[in-house]
C-alpha positions in Angstrom: 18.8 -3.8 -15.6 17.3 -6.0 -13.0 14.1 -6.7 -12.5 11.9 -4.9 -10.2 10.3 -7.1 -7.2 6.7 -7.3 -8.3 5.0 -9.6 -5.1 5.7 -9.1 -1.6 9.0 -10.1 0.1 6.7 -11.7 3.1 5.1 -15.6 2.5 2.0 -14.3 3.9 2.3 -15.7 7.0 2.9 -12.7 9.1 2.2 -8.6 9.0 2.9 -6.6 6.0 6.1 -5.0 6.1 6.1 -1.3 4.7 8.0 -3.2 1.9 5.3 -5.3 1.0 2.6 -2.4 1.9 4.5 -0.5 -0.8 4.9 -2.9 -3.4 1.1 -4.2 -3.3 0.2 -0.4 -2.9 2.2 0.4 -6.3 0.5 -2.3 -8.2 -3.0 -0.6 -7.4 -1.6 2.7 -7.9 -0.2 2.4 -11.2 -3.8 1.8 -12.8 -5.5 5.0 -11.0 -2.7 7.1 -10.8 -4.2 11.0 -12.2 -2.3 12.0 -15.0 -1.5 15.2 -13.5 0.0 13.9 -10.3 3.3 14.7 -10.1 6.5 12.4 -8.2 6.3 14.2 -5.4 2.4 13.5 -4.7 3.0 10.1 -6.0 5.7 9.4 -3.4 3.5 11.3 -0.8 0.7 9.1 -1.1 2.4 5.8 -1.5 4.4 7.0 1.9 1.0 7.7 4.2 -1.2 5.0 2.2 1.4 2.2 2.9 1.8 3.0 6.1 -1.7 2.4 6.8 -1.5 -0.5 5.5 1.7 -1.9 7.7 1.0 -4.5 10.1 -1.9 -6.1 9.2 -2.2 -9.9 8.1 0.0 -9.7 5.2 -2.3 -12.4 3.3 -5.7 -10.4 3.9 -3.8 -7.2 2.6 -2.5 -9.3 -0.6 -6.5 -10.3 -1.2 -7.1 -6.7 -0.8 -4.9 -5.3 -3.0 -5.9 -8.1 -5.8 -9.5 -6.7 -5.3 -8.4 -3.0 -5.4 -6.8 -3.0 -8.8 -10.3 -4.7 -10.0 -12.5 -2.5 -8.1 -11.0 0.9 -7.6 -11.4 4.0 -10.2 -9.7 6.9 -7.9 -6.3 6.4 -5.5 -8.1 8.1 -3.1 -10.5 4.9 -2.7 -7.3 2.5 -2.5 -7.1 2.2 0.9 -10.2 2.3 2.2 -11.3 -0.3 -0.1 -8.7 -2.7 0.8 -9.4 -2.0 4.8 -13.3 -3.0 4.1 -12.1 -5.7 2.3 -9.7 -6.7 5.4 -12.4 -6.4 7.5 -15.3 -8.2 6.0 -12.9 -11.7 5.8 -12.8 -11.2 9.5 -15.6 -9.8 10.6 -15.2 -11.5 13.9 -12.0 -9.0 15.0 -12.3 -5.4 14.6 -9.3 -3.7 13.0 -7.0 -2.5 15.3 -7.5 -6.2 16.8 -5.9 -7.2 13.7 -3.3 -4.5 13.3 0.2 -5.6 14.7 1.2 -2.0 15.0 -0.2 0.9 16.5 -2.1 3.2 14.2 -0.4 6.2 12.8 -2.2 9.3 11.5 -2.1 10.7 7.8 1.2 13.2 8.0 4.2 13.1 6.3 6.2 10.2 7.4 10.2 10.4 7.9 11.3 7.1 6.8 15.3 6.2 6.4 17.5 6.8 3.2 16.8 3.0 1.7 12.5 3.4 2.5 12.2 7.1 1.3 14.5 5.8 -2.0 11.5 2.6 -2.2 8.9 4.7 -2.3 10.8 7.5 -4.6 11.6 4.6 -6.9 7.9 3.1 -7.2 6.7 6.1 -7.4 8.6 7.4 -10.5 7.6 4.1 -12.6 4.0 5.1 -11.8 4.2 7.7 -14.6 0.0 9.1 -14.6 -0.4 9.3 -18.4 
């Protein structure tokens, strides 16, 4: 069996991909998942949370996410949290300034075959228990 990509595919140079958004999103969400969450939830949340997170400064998300898994007791803080933290390290820039896509409200997001099987995927090895 292979092993599962555990950092970001980007160098940090440019925008989180929804790759990256997911994998630094699964690493938070593995230590706050509730135990009665079931995969579909799971893949719901990681699908509208990492979106959220797409297209900002792929380094500033990474800091983020390092000071989510410290901080963060509930998934439901997750995001927020890491947006705060995104914009107090550039508190000269608001953040859709800093966003590189448009911003996309909280709905169930169609994504193709290979995303949806991501998310599925992370989702499923983020057993709550």
């Amino acid at each position: 069996m292979a092993a599962r990509q555990t950092q970001p595919s980007g160098s940090g140079n440019g925008s989180a991909s929804l790759d990256d958004a997911i994998t630094l999103l699964s690493s938070c969400f593995a230590l706050v998942r509730p135990t009665g969450m079931n995969d579909q939830a799971a893949e719901d949340w990681l699908s509208v949370a990492s979106a959220e997170l797409t297209g900002y400064p792929l380094s500033l998300v990474k800091i983020g996410c390092d000071a989510a898994r410290r901080e963060c007791t509930h998934h439901s803080q997750i995001v927020p949290f890491v947006l705060k933290k995104i914009g107090e390290m550039r508190p000269w820039s608001t953040l859709d300034e800093l966003r590189a896509l448009p911003s996309q409200k909280a709905e169930r997001i169609e994504y193709e075959p290979e995303v949806q099987a991501l998310i599925a995927h992370a989702a499923k090895g983020l057993k709550g228990g």
